[in-house]
C-alpha positions, 0 to 999 in steps of 0.5 A: 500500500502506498499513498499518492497526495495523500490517497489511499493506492493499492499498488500492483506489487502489493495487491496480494491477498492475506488470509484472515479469518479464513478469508482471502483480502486484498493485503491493505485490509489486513492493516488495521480493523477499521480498513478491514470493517470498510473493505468487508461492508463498504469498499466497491458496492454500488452506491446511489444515494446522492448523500452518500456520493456527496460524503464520499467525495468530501471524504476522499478530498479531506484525505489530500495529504494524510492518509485515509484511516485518519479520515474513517477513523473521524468519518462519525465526527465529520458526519456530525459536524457536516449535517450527515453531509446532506448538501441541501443543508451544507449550502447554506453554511456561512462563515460562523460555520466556517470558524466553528468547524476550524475550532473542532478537533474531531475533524481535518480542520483545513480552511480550504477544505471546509469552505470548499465542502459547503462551496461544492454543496452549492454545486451539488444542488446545482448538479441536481437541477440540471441531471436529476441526481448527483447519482445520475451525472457521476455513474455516467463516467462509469467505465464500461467493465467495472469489474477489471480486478486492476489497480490505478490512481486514475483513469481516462474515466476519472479525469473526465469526472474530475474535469467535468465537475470542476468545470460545474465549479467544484474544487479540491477535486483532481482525477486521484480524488476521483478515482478513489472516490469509483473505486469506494463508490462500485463504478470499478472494482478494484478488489484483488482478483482472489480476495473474497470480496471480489465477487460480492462486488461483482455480483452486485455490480452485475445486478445494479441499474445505473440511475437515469 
């Protein structure tokens, strides 16, 4: 496992599985019990929920620089302090909120990062007026074969996204953040071939309808 401005990458090399529990993971989950917890339940599965898509997004982006078990480890406490992410009520966050945040310890207190969470919450609402969801824009970027078992820090697919939504007015989102952010949400699955669940996600991949 390697890190890329901060984003969790699953190199080639390392991509190995590691049995624990009697089950074959891909080895960056046998870090730590929260990666394992997050890899097991979360880590590929198809999601639409358009809060969630959000959250992922500002997760993924308040990682820049750090490493992504700090941001699960707090991911309760910035639910919390971020309204449950819910982008209808983050953008109408203003400065008292800002300065707020900047005193919370339970969270990456990054002033850029902050206000470019409630700025893109702006964006988001934006996003839902002009595609319907946010779920229905981001899975369009969706690469034909999900289920590739390869692992990448980007690709053509996420420095599509990145450049599209940048072009809507979003910021602190490049095609790394991106990309982790379809490897998290199921528009790829990147699981090791052999870990157990790399046919789970590409089951429920095999099954998902793309929001329209």
């Amino acid at each position: 496992m390697r890190f890329i401005m901060g984003l969790l990458v699953v190199s080639e090399d390392l991509r190995g599985t590691k049995v624990t529990d009697g089950h074959l993971r891909c080895g960056w989950s046998t870090v730590t019990p929260d990666y394992q917890a997050y890899h097991d339940a979360e880590w590929g599965y198809p999601v639409v929920d358009d809060v969630r898509l959000f959250e992922q997004l500002s997760l993924e982006m308040f990682q820049a620089g750090l490493n992504w078990r700090t941001i699960l480890t707090k991911r309760e406490h910035f639910r919390r302090a971020f309204a449950d992410f819910d982008f209808n009520v983050l953008a109408d966050f203003g400065p008292t909120d800002v300065e707020r945040l900047l005193q919370d310890t339970g969270i990456v207190r990054h002033r850029g990062k902050i206000t470019a969470v409630i700025q893109n919450a702006r964006c988001a609402q934006a996003l839902v007026a002009e595609a319907g969801s946010l779920a229905t824009f981001v899975w369009r970027f969706a690469p034909q074969c999900v289920s590739s078992g390869k692992s990448a820090n980007q690709s053509s697919e996420s420095v599509a996204l990145a450049k599209a939504l940048r072009q809507r007015g979003w910021v602190f989102i490049g095609p790394v953040v991106t990309y982790s952010f379809m490897q998290a949400m199921g528009l790829v699955n990147d699981h090791a071939p052999d870990c157990f669940a790399w046919q789970r996600v590409a089951a429920a991949q095999a099954v998902f309808k793309k929001p329209v």
